[in-house]
LUMFIRO-533471 format. One record per residue (C-alpha): x, y, z; residue in three letters. Coordinates in steps of 0.1 Angstrom, whole numbers, padded with zeros to 4 digits, always signed. Example, Ala and Ser with C-alpha at 12.3 -4.5 7.8 and 13.67 -1.06 7.14 Angstrom:
! residues 2
+0123-0045+0078ala
+0137-0011+0071ser
***
This chain:
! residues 658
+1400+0625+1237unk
+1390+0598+1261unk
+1351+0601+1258unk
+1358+0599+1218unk
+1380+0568+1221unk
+1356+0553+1249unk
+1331+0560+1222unk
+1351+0544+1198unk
+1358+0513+1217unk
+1320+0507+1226unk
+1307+0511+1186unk
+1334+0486+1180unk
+1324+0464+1204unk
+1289+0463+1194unk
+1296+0460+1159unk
+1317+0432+1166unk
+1294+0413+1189unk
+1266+0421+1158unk
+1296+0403+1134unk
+1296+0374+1155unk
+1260+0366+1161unk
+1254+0372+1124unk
+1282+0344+1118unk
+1267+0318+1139unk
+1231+0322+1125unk
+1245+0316+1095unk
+1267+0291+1101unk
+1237+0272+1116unk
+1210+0281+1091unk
+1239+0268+1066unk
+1243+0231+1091unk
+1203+0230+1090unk
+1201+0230+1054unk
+1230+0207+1052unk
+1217+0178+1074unk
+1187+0181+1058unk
+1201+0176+1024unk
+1223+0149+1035unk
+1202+0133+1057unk
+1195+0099+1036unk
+1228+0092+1045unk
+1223+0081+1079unk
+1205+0051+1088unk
+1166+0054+1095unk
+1157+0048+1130unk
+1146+0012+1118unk
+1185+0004+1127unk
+1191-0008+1163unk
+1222-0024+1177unk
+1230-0024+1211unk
+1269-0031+1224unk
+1272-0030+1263unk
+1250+0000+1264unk
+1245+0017+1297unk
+1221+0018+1318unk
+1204+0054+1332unk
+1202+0038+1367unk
+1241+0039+1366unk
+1258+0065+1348unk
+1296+0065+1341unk
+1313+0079+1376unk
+1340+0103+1362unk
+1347+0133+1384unk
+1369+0145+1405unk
+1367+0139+1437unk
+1380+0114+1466unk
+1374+0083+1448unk
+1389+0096+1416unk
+1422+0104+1431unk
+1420+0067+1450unk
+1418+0055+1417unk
+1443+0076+1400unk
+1465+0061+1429unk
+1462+0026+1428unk
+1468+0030+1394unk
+1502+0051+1398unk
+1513+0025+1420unk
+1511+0003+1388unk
+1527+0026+1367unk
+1554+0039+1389unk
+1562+0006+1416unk
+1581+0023+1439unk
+1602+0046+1449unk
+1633+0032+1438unk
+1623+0020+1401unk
+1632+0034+1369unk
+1597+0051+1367unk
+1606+0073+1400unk
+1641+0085+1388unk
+1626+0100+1356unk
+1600+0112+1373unk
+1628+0129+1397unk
+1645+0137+1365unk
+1616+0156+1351unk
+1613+0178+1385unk
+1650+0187+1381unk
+1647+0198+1343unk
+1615+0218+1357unk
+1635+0234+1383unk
+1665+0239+1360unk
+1641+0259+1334unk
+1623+0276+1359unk
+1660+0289+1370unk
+1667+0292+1330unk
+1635+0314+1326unk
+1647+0338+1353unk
+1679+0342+1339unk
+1668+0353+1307unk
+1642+0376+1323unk
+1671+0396+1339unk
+1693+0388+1313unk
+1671+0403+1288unk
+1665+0438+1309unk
+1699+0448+1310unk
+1699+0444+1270unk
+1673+0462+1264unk
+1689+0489+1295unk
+1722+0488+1272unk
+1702+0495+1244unk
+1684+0524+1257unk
+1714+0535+1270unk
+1732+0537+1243unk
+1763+0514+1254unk
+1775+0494+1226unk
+1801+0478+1242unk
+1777+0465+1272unk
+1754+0454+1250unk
+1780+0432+1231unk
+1789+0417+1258unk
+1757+0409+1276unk
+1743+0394+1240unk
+1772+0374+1239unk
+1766+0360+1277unk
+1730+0358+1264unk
+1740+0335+1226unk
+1766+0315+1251unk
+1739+0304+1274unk
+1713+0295+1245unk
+1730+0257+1239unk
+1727+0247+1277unk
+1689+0261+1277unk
+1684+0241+1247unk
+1702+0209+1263unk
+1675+0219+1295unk
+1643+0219+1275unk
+1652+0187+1254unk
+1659+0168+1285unk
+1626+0177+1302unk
+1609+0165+1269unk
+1630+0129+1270unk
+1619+0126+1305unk
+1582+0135+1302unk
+1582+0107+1274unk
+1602+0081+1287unk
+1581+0081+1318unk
+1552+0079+1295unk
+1565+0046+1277unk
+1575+0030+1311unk
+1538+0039+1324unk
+1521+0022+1297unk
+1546-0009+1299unk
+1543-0013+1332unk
+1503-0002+1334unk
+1496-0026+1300unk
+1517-0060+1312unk
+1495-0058+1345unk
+1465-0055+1325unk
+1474-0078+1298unk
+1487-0103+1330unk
+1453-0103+1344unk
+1434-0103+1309unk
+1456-0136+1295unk
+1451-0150+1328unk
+1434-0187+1323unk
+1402-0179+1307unk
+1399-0144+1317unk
+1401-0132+1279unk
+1370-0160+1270unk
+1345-0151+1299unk
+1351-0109+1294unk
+1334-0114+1255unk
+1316-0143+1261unk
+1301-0142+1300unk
+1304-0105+1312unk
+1285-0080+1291unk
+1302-0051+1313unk
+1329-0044+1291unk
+1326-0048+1250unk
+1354-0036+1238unk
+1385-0044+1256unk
+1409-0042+1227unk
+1399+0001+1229unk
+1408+0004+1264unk
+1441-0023+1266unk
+1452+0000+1239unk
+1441+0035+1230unk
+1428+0042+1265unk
+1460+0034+1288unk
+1479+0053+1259unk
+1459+0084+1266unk
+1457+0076+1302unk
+1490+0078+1306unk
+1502+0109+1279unk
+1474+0124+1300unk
+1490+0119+1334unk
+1522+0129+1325unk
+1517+0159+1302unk
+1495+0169+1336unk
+1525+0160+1359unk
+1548+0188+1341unk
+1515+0214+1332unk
+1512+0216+1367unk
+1545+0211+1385unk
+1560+0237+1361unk
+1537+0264+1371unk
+1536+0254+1403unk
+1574+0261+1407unk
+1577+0292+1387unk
+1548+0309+1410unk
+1571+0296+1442unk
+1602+0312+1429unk
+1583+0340+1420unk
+1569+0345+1449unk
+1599+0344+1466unk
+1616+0369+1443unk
+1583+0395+1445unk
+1576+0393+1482unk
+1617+0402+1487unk
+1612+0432+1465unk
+1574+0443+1463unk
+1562+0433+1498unk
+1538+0405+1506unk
+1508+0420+1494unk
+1515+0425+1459unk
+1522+0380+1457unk
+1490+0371+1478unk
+1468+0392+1455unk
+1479+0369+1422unk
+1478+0334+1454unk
+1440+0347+1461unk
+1431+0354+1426unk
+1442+0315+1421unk
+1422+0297+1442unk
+1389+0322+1435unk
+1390+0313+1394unk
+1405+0276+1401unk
+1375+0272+1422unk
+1349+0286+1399unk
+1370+0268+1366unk
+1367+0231+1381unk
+1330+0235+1396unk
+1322+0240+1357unk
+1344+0223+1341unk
+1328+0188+1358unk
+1310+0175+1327unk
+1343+0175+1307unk
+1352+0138+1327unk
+1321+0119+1318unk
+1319+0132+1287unk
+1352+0120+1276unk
+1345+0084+1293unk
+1316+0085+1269unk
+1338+0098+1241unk
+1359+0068+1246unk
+1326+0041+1247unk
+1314+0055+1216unk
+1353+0055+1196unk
+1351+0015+1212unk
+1317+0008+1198unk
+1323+0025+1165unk
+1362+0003+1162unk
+1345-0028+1173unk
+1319-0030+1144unk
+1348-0027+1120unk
+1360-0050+1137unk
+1331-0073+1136unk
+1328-0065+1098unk
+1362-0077+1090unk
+1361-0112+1111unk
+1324-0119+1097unk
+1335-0104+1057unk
+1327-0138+1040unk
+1292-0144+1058unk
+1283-0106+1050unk
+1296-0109+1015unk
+1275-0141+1006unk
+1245-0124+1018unk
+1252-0092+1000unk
+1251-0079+1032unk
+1272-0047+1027unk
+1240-0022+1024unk
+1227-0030+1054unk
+1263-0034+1077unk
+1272+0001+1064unk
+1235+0016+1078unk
+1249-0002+1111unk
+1284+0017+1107unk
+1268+0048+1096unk
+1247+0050+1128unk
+1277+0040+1151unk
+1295+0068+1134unk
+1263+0095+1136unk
+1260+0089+1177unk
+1298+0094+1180unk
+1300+0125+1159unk
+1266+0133+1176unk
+1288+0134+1210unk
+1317+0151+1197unk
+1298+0179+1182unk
+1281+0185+1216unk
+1320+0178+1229unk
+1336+0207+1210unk
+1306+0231+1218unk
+1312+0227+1254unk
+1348+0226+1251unk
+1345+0260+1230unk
+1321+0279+1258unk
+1345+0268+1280unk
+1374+0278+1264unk
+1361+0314+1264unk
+1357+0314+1301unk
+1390+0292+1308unk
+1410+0321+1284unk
+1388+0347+1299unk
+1397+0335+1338unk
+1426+0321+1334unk
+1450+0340+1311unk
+1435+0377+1302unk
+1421+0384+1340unk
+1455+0369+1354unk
+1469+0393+1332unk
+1450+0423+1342unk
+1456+0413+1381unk
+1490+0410+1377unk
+1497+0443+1366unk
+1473+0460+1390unk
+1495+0441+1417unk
+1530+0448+1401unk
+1515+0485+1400unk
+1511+0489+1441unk
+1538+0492+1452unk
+1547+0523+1430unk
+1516+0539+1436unk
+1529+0541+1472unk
+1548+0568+1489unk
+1583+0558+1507unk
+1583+0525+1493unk
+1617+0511+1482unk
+1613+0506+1444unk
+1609+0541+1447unk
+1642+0552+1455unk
+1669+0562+1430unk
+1665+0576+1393unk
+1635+0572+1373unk
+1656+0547+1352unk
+1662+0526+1379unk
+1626+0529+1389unk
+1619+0515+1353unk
+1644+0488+1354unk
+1627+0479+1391unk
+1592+0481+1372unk
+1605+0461+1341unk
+1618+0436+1358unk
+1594+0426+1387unk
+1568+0434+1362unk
+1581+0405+1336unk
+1582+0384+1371unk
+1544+0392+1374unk
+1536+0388+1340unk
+1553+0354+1348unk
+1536+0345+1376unk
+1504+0352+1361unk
+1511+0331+1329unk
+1521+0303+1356unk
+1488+0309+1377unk
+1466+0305+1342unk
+1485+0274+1335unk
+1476+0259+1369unk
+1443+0268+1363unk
+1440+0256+1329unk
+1457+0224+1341unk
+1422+0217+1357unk
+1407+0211+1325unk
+1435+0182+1320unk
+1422+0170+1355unk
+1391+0167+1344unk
+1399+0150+1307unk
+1424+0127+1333unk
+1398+0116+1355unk
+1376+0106+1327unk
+1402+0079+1311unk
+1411+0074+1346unk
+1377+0058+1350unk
+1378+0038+1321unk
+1408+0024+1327unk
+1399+0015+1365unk
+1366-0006+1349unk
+1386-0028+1329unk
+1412-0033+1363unk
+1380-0043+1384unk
+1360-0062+1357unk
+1395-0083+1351unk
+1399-0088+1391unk
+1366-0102+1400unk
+1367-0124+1362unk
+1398-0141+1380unk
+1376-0144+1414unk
+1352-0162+1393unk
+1325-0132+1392unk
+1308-0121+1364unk
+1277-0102+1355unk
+1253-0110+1329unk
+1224-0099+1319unk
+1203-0131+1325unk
+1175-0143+1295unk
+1160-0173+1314unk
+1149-0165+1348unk
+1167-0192+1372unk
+1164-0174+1409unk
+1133-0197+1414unk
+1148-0231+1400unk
+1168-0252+1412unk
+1200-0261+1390unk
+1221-0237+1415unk
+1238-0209+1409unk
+1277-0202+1385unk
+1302-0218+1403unk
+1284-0239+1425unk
+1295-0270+1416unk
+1329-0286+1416unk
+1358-0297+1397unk
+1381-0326+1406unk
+1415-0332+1387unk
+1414-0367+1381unk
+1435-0387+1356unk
+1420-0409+1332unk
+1384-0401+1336unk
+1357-0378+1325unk
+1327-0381+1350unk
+1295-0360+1349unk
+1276-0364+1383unk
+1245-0346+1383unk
+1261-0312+1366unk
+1229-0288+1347unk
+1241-0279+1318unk
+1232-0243+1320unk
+1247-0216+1289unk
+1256-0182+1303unk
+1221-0164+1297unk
+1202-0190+1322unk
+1189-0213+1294unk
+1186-0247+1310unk
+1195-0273+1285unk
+1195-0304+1304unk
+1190-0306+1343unk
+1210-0332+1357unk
+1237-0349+1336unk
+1254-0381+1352unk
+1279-0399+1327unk
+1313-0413+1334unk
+1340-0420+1303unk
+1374-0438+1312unk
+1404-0438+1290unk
+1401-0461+1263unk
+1362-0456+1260unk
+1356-0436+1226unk
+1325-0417+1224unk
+1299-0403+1199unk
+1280-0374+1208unk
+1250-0366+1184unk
+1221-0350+1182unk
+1201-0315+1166unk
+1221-0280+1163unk
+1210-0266+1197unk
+1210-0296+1218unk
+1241-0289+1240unk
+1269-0304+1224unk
+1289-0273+1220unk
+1276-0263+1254unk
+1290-0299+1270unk
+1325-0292+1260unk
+1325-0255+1267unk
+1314-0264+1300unk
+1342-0299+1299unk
+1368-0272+1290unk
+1359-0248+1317unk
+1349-0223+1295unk
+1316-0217+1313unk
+1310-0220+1352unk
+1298-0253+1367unk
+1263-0247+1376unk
+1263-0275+1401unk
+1269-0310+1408unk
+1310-0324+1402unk
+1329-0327+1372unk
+1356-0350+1373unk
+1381-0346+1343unk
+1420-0348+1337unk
+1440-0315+1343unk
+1434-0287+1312unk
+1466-0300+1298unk
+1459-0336+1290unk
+1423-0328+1274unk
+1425-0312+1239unk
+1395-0293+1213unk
+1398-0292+1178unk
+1369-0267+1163unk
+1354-0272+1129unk
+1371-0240+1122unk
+1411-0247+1136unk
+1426-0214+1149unk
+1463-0209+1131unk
+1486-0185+1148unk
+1505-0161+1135unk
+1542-0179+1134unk
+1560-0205+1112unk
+1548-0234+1099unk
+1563-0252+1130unk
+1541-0230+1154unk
+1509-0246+1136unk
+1519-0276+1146unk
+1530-0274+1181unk
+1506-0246+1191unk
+1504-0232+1216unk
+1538-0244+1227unk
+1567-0223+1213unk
+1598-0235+1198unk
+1615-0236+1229unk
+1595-0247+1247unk
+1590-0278+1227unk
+1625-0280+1225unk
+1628-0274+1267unk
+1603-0300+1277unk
+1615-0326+1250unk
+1583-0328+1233unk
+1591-0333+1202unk
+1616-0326+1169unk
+1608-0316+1138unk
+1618-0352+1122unk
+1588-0364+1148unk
+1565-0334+1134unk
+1572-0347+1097unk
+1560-0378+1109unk
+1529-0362+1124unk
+1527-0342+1089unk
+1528-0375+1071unk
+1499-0391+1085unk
+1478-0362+1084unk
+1494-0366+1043unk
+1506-0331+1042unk
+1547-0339+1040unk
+1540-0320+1009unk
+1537-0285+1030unk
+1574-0282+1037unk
+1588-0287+1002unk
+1556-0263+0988unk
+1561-0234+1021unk
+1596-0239+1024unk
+1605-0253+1054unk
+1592-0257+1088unk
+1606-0216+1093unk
+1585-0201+1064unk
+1565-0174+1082unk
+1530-0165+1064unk
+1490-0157+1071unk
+1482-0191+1076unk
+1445-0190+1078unk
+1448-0178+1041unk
+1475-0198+1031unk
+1461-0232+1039unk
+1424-0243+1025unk
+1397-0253+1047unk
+1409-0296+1044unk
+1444-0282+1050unk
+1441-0265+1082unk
+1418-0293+1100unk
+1444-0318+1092unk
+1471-0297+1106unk
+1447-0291+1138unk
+1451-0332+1139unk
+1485-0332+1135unk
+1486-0309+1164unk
+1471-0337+1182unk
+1490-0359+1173unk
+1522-0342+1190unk
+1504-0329+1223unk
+1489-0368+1225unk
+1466-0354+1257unk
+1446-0385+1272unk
+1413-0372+1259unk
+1406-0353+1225unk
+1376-0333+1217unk
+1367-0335+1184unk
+1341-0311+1171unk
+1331-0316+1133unk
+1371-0313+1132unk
+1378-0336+1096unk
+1338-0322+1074unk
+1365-0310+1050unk
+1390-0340+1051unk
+1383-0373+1029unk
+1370-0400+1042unk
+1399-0422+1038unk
+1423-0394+1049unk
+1396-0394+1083unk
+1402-0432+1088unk
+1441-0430+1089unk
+1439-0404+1114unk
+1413-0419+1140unk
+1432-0449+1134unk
+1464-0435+1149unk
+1442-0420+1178unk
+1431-0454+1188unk
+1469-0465+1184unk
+1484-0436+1206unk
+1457-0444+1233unk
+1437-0406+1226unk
+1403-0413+1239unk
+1381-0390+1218unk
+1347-0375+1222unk
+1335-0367+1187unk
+1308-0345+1171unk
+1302-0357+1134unk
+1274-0362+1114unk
+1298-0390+1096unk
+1285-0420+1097unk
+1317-0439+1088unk
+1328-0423+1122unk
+1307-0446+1145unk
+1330-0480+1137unk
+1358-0462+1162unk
+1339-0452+1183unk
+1323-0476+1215unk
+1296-0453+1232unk
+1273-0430+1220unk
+1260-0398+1241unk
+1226-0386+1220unk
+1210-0354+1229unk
+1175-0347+1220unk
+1173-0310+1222unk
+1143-0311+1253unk
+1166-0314+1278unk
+1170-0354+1276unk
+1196-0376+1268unk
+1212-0412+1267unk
+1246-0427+1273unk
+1247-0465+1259unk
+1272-0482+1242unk
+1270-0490+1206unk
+1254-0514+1190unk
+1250-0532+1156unk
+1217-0514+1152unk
+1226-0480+1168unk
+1236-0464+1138unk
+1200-0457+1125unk
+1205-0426+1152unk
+1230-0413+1123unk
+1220-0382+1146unk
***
């Protein structure tokens, strides 16, 4: 009978392995013939775009190891403060529901046995009773399991609070949020990982805090129980078996990491050309643009399902060796050890009737069964190690990219070569807080890829003294102010300029928040604020609506507490008069005005630079108006070759027009 059934077994298996390599040939001759049918849908290889992409010199660093666990760490310490804070007692709480199901689990083993010995028994009245004690106890197990689950997600939430305000702290911090798109090229999508990757980071921590603590605790409990009963070596088997297949699980199991800190790049890439489709929709739509965005999208899309099919092929062989090691083996070894002791003369378990021998068996060898289940877990729990460490990188780029942005670091891959010249170096020169005054003293006007616009510029502007800037697209003017505004580093030489507060920009395109009417107007202030520091009341912003001639806007919105999408709600000539009316409440000592009234009349423009002149705004102006230069005393015209001139106006100056 055996030899026929061994027989059996091994046709079966041969057939089966046949099954399943005729499967996947077909599968893939079936995927061959499908790409190549549906390969006009992707874009050619004509179609390049490049967002922060790596370099080979330096992979992504996700594995772990000793610097992954410092990371994992410092970032804990974020998460969880200290000892005492909310973050620890649920944390504490979820131990105690672990302990309290591990203690649940063994009740219902033993609970369970003498059923099923009532059963076969044949003792009705026993087995009433011990189902009833069994029903009784289901509510409080119940209660158990749904308070581990509140207290795995609660300390979720608080993780990602806590972890997300530092962040956000540090990203909102001055100009940090400016210089990480517009100066750093180390990190492109920031929105991906201030959102979907501290999310995962931190479901990812804590679903790995119980997957492993749980196990963890049954095996101790087993073990306890097992070595009382079965001896020592029966346990230490099942302990030895652990560290043999968690050894040889995470030694292979190492490309998982980097591959999902790549899987997270590629998902940021991919969001941030939607992204950069929806901002830029009315550019791409007067050019007809869409054909050639979607072949953009479409190869975005076909290098991150590229990864993710490679992804889920790796994460398939390994789940065949992760279910092979960690669950079936485990299985197998735990009922070779549970099976020892019986297979020894004299030993206790022995003792008694064979019933009692089976209840022994039954019993320890659901605690085995237990403890093997447990040891799989802890094995498998590797893998979430692994997937951890990878969004534990990603995370820790952002923390360190953020830190040295507010120690006035950046990287950048540099255009113009500047090493040899010298202008100096970002951040070499100085800023001085000085009412009253804007003063340029020898200051390069250097953008943030090492193009050298002009070399040395030495002006100095005192309240009162109105000035026209002008000159071809390209010539600095934009650059001037970003570098005024201290958007950009100061290359060298000193800037002297009035504190951020009491110098205002207004674009050509004014940003409207999302708020009331009455945020538009006091932005970036808050109602409170204005109403804190006295700035204002809304009978002094009708006033400031007035002269900008939109009092219409509260009768037509309804009120200064109407709430609406702004930026579609007001036209073009709309919103840059409310940018000036925005002005005119903040009434800083100098304005910069950048092309800020193209869409405004021109005797709408008059009223309002007349009212700058009368509430003492000095203004530095960008226009290509030339019924601009009568308020205006200086002119600053750049030529685009890296000259310039700084002269006051004259009756014949206007033939610059610029």
């Amino acid at each position: 009978m055996a030899p026929a059934l061994s027989k059996f077994i091994t046709k079966q298996n041969v057939a089966g392995a046949f099954a399943l390599s005729a499967l996947i040939w077909l599968l893939k001759r079936k995927s061959t013939k499908k790409t190549i049918k549906s390969r006009s849908l992707w874009p050619t290889n004509d179609v390049h775009y490049v967002i922060n992409e790596e370099k080979p010199k330096r992979p992504t660093k996700a594995h772990v190891d000793a610097a992954f666990f410092k990371q994992l760490y410092q970032l804990l310490s974020i998460g969880i403060p200290g000892i005492l804070s909310p973050e620890a007692g649920f944390a504490l709480l979820v131990a105690g529901s672990l302990v309290a199901r591990s203690l649940c689990d063994l009740w219902m083993i033993r609970t369970s046995t003498l059923i099923e010995g009532s059963i076969v028994n044949m003792d009705a009245p026993l087995f009433k009773k011990r189902l009833l004690t069994f029903l009784a106890a289901m509510p409080i197990i119940s209660v158990v399991n749904n308070i581990l689950k509140y207290g795995i997600g609660e300390m979720k939430l608080r993780m990602r609070t806590n972890i997300s305000r530092h962040l956000l702290d540090q990203y909102l911090k001055g100009f940090t949020y400016y210089k990480m798109t517009n100066l750093d090229t180390r990190i492109a999508n920031p929105d991906q990982l201030l959102t979907t990757d501290i999310d995962k980071f931190c479901d990812s921590c804590t679903d790995l805090y119980s997957n492993v603590a749980k196990p963890m605790l049954d095996i101790s409990i087993y073990l306890y129980r097992l070595t009382t009963t079965l001896g020592g070596r029966t346990p230490l088997l099942m302990i030895g078996y652990l560290g043999l297949a968690g050894s040889f699980l995470t030694h292979i199991r190492r490309p998982i990491a980097s591959m999902t800190a790549k899987e997270q790049r590629l998902e940021g890439e991919y969001r941030h050309i939607h992204s950069r489709l929806i901002t830029n929709s009315e550019e791409i739509a007067f050019y007809r643009g869409n054909n050639r965005e979607k072949l953009t999208l479409l190869a975005s899309f076909h290098k991150l399902v590229k990864h993710l099919r490679g992804l889920l092929e790796f994460k398939v062989g390994m789940g065949v060796i992760d279910n092979f090691v960690g669950k079936y083996i485990a299985t197998v070894v735990g009922f070779y050890a549970v099976s020892i002791p019986f297979f020894q003369k004299n030993h206790s378990v022995l003792s008694g009737t064979t019933d009692h021998r089976f209840k022994n068996y039954y019993e320890n060898g659901r605690m085995m069964v237990k403890m093997a289940e447990a040891i799989g877990r802890l094995i498998l729990a590797g893998r979430e190690l692994t997937r951890l460490a990878g969004f534990t990188a990603r995370v820790t780029d952002i923390r360190r990219v953020l830190d040295e942005l507010n120690e006035g670091k950046y990287q950048r891959t540099m255009i113009s070569d500047t090493k040899n010249s010298l202008i100096g170096h970002p951040g070499a020169g100085r800023i001085i807080a000085q009412d009253n005054i804007i003063c340029f003293d020898r200051v390069p006007l250097v953008t943030p890829n090492g193009d050298v616009l002009v070399r040395e510029f030495s002006f100095e502007v005192k309240s009162g003294m109105n000035v026209l800037v002008c000159g071809p697209n390209g010539c600095g003017k934009s650059s001037l102010f970003r570098v005024l505004g201290e958007l950009w580093p100061v290359w060298g030489g000193v800037v002297t300029k009035p504190p951020s507060g009491k110098l205002f920009y207004i674009p050509q395109r004014p940003y409207m928040t999302l708020g009331t009417l009455r945020d538009q107007v006091i932005y970036p202030h808050t109602q409170a604020e204005m109403q804190r520091r006295n700035y204002a009341k809304d009978e002094d912003l009708q006033k400031y609506l007035d002269l900008v001639q939109l009092g219409h806007l509260l009768e037509r919105e309804g009120g200064w507490d109407t709430v609406a999408d702004w930026m579609d709600v007001l036209s073009g000539g709309e919103k840059q008069r409310i940018a000036m009316a925005r002005l005119f409440y903040h009434k800083p000592q100098f304005a910069i005005l950048d092309e800020c009234t193209s869409a405004v009349s021109v005797d709408v423009e008059d009223s309002m630079y007349s009212y700058c002149r009368e509430a003492n705004i000095s203004l530095f102006t960008v226009s290509h108006r030339r019924s601009l230069w009568k308020h205006h005393e200086y002119y600053l015209l750049m030529d685009g070759r890296g000259s310039y001139e700084f002269k006051p106006i004259e009756p014949d100056t206007e033939e610059f027009g610029s």
